[in-house]
C-alpha positions in Angstrom: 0.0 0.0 0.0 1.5 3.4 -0.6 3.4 5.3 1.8 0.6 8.2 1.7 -2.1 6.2 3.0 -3.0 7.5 7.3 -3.9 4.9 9.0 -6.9 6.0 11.3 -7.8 3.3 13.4 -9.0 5.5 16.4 -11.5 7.9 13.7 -15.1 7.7 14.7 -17.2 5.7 12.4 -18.8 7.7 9.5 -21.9 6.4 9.1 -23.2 6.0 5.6 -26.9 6.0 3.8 -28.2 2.4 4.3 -29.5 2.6 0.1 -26.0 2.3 -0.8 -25.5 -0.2 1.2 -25.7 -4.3 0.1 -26.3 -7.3 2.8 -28.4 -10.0 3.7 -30.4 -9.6 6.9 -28.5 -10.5 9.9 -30.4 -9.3 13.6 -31.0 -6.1 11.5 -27.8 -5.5 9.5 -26.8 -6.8 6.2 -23.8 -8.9 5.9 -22.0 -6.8 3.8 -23.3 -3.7 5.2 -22.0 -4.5 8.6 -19.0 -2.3 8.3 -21.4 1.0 8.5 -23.4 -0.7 11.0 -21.1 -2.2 14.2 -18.8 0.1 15.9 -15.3 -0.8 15.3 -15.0 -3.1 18.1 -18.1 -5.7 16.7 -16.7 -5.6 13.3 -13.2 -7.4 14.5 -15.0 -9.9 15.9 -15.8 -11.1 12.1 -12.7 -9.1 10.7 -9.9 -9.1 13.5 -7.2 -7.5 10.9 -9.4 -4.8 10.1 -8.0 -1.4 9.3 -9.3 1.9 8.7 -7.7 4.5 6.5 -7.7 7.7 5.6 -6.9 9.3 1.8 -6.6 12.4 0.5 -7.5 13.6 -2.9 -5.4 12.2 -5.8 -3.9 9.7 -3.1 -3.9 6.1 -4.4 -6.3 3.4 -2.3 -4.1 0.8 -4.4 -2.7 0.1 -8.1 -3.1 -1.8 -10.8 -1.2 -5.0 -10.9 0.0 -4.4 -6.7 -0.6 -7.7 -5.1 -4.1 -8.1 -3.9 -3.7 -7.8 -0.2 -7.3 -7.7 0.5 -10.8 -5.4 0.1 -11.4 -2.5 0.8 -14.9 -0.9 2.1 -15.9 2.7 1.3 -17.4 4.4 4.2 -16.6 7.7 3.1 -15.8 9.6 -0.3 -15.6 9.1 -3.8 -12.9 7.2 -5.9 -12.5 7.1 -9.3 -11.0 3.4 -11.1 -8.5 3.3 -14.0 -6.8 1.4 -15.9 -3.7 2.2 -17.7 -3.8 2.2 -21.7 -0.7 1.3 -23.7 1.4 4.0 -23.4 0.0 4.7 -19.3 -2.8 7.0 -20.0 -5.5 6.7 -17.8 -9.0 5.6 -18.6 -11.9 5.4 -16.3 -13.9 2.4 -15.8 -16.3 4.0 -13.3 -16.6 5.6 -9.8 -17.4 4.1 -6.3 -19.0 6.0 -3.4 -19.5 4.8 0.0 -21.1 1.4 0.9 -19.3 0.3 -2.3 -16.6 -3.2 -2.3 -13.2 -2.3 -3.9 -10.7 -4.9 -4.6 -12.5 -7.8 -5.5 -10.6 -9.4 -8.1 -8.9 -11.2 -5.9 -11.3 -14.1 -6.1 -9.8 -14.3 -9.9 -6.4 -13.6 -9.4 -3.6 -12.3 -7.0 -3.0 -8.7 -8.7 -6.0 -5.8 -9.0 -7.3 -5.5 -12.3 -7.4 -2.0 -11.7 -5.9 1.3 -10.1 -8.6 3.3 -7.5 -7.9 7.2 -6.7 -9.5 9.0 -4.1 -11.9 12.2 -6.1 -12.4 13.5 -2.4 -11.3 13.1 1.4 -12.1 9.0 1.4 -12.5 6.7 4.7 -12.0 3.2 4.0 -12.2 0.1 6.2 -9.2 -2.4 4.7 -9.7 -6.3 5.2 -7.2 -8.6 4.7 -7.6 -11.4 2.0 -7.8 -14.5 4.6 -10.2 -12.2 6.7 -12.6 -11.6 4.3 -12.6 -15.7 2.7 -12.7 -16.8 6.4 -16.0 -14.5 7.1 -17.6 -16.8 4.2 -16.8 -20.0 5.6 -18.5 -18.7 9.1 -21.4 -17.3 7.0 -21.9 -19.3 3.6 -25.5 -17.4 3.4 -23.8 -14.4 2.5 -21.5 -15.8 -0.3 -25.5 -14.9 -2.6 -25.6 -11.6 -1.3 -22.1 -11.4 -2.9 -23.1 -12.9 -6.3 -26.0 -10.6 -6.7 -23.7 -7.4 -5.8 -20.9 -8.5 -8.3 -24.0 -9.7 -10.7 -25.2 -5.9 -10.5 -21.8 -4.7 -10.9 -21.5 -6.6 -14.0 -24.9 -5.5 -15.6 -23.8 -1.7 -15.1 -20.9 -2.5 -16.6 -22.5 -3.9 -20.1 -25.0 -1.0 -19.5 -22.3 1.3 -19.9 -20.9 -0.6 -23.0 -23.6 -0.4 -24.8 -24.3 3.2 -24.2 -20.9 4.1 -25.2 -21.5 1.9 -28.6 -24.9 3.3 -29.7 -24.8 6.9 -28.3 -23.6 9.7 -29.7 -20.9 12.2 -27.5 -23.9 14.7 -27.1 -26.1 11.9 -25.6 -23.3 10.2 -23.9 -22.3 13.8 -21.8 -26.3 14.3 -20.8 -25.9 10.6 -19.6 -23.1 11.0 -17.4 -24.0 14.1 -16.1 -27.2 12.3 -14.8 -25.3 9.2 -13.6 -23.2 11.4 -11.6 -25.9 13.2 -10.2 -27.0 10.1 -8.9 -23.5 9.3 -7.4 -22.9 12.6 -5.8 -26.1 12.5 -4.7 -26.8 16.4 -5.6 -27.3 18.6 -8.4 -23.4 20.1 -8.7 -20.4 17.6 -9.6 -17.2 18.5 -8.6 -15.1 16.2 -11.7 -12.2 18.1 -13.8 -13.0 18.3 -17.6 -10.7 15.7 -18.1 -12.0 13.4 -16.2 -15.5 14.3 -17.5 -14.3 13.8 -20.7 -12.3 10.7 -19.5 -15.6 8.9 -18.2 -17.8 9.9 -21.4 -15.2 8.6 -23.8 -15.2 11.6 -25.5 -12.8 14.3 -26.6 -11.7 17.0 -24.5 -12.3 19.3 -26.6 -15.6 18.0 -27.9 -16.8 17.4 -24.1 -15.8 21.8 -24.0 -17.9 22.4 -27.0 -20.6 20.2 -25.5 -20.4 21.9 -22.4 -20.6 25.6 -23.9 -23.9 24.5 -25.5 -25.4 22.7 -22.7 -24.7 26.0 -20.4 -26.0 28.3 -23.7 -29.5 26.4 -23.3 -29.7 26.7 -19.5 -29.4 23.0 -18.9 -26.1 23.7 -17.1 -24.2 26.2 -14.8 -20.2 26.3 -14.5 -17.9 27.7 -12.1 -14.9 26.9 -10.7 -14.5 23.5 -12.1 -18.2 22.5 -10.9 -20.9 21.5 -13.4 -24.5 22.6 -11.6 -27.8 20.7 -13.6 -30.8 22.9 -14.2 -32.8 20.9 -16.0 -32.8 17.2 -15.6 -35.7 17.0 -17.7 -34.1 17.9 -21.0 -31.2 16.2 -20.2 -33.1 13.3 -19.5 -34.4 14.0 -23.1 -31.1 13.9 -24.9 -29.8 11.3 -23.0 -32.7 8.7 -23.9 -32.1 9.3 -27.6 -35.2 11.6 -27.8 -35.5 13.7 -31.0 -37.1 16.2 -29.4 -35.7 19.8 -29.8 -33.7 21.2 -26.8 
């Protein structure tokens, strides 16, 4: 793990909104919600290597192709994940807010498959491989729960291909704006053009152009590298491959 990571076993427990959160029922709490349920003490009774960590914006949570030490739980913050292209240019696969599972690939194999940056201030419980496959064996009912949460994963993933496939950059940009409306939870986005750009798969300096028209027909107010929405319904519009006028 890199050197910039603050290890903050003794920060109080952020709790997080239960919708984000995935589990089986268990006296009340999910399985894999329990993080953001217990206090710190309860959860090492399931996870006694637990950590807690703190990052800061731009810090790395972990990199592609570092030995998978373990998961990592989101409590806190936003982080964005990337993979490196062929000559180490970064491309975004998709963000992860809090109540969201990092660091799963290690079912599959021993490396991460990708590279996770913190967007934001980000507080993440970290559980050690042999923890979080002995918490299984203890609790086999939850090994579903799992399936359905990488399942879910999986179908946003193929979502997001096929968007990307049959949309066009102007419909693509109203998407995103929307998805990360939902993510931030709130109408203003804090993302750089770049990584706007980045996460639409489209130009920077066609996502600009977008951008100009977007905030020309009141759909969109900039400032200070924050996107505000206005009007989610027209965006909705342009997004669903309406032909509707905007």
């Amino acid at each position: 793990m890199d050197s910039g990571i603050s290890k903050v076993n003794q920060l109080p427990i952020v709790k997080t909104s239960n919708q984000h959160k995935y589990g089986c029922p268990e006296e009340g709490h999910g399985c894999l919600s329990i993080l953001g349920q217990w206090q710190l003490e309860d959860i090492k009774i399931y996870f006694p290597n637990l950590q807690l960590f703190h990052f800061f914006k731009d810090e790395y949570l972990f990199r592609e192709n570092e030995y998978a030490e373990g998961i990592y739980f989101l409590e806190a913050g936003k982080v964005k994940l990337v993979k490196a292209g062929e000559f180490e240019e970064e491309y975004i696969i998709r963000l992860a807010r809090s109540g969201d599972l990092l660091g799963l690939c290690f079912f599959l194999c021993d490396q991460f498959n990708n590279s996770a940056i913190a967007l934001e201030t980000v507080i993440t419980y970290f559980i050690p491989r042999d923890d979080f496959l002995a918490f299984f064996k203890k609790k086999p009912e939850c090994s579903l729960e799992m399936m359905k949460m990488i399942c879910e994963k999986i179908g946003e993933a193929e979502k997001r291909i096929a968007g990307l496939s049959q949309k066009n950059p102007r419909q693509r940009v109203a998407e995103m704006l929307l998805d990360l409306r939902s993510i931030y939870e709130a109408d203003e986005i804090p993302l750089s053009k770049d990584d706007l750009a980045n996460i639409s798969c489209t130009s920077w300096n066609t996502l600009t152009s977008l951008m100009r028209d977007f905030r020309r027909k009141q759909l969109i107010e900039i400032s200070r590298q924050k996107i505000r929405l206005l009007n989610l319904e027209k965006l909705t519009r342009i997004a669903e491959l309406e032909l509707a006028r905007v």
